[in-house]
N, C-alpha and C positions, 0 to 999 in steps of 0.2 A: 261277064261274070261266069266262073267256072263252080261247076255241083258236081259233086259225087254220086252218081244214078247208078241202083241196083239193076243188073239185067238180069234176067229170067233165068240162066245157069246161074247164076248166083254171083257172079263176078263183078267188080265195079269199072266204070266208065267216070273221067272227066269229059262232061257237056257243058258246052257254054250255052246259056239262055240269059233272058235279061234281067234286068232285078227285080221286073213284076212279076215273072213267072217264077224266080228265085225264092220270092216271099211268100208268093200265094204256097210251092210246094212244101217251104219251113214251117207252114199256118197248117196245113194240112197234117202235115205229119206228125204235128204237135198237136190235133183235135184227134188224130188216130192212136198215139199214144196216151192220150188223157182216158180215150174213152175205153181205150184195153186195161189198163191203169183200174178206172172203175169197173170194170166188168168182174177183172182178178180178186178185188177186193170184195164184191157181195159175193158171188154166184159160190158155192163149196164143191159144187161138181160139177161136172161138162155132162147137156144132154147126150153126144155122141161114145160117151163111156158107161150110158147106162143102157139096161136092157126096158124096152119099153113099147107100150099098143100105139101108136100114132092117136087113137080115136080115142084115148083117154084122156088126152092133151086139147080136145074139140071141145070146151065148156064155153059158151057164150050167154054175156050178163042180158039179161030182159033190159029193156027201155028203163021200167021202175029203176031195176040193180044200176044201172048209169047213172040216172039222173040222182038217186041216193048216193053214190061215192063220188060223183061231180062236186055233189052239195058238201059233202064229207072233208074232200079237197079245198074247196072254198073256204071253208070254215077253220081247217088247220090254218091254213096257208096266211088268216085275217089273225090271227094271234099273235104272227110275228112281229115285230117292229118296221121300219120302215129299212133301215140299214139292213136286219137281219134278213129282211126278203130281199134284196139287191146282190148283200153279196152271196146267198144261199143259191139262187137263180146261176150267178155267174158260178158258182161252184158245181153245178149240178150240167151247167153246158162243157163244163171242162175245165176251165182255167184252174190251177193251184192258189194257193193261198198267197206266196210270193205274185203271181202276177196281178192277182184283184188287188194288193199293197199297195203295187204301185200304178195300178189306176187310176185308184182313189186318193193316194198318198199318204194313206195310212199305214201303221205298224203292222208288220205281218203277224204278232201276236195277237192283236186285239183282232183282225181280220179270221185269225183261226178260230180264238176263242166266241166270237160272233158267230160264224158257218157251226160251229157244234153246238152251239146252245140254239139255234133255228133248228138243227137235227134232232135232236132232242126233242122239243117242242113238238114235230111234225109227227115222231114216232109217237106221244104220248099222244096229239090228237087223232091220229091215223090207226 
């Protein structure tokens, strides 16, 4: 099996590899776009565009602070439904709405409107 591999000038190469390493690189590439995907969607700006002290960014939670938004987490997280926390979980490792669909083999409507009413939820307990 033949892949299209970026090399480092920028240029593309066909390489033949086999279809395990074919899949594991189409898996990958698709959990590195997932997670650029969500990064682009919360973050409003890039730390590297601001100006900023390093040592203002050094704030670390006491044991207490842990263990209370541990317990905080736990607590959202038991509100949801059972489905809602399943496909919320898979939405949050990456996967789209079309793929959790046909995991499960459900509607990708009912799958999205599921993953936003768990968002929901988490924001109002969180």
């Amino acid at each position: 099996m033949f892949i299209k591999y970026q090399l480092a000038d920028g240029t593309y190469a066909n390489v033949e590899v086999t279809e395990e390493v074919a899949e594991y690189l189409s898996e990958s590439n698709r959990e590195i776009a997932n997670s650029d995907r969500r990064y682009r969607r919360r973050v409003a700006y890039h730390v590297e565009t601001t100006d900023f002290d390093a040592g203002s960014l050094a704030y670390h939670l006491t044991p207490e602070e842990i263990l209370l938004e541990k317990e905080r987490h736990e607590i959202a997280w038991s509100k949801l439904t059972e489905t809602q926390r399943r496909r919320a979980e898979l939405w949050f490792e990456g996967y789209t709405y079309r793929e959790i669909a046909d995991m499960e083999g459900a509607d990708y409507s009912s799958v999205g409107q599921s993953v936003k009413a768990a968002v929901e939820k988490l924001k109002k307990y969180l």
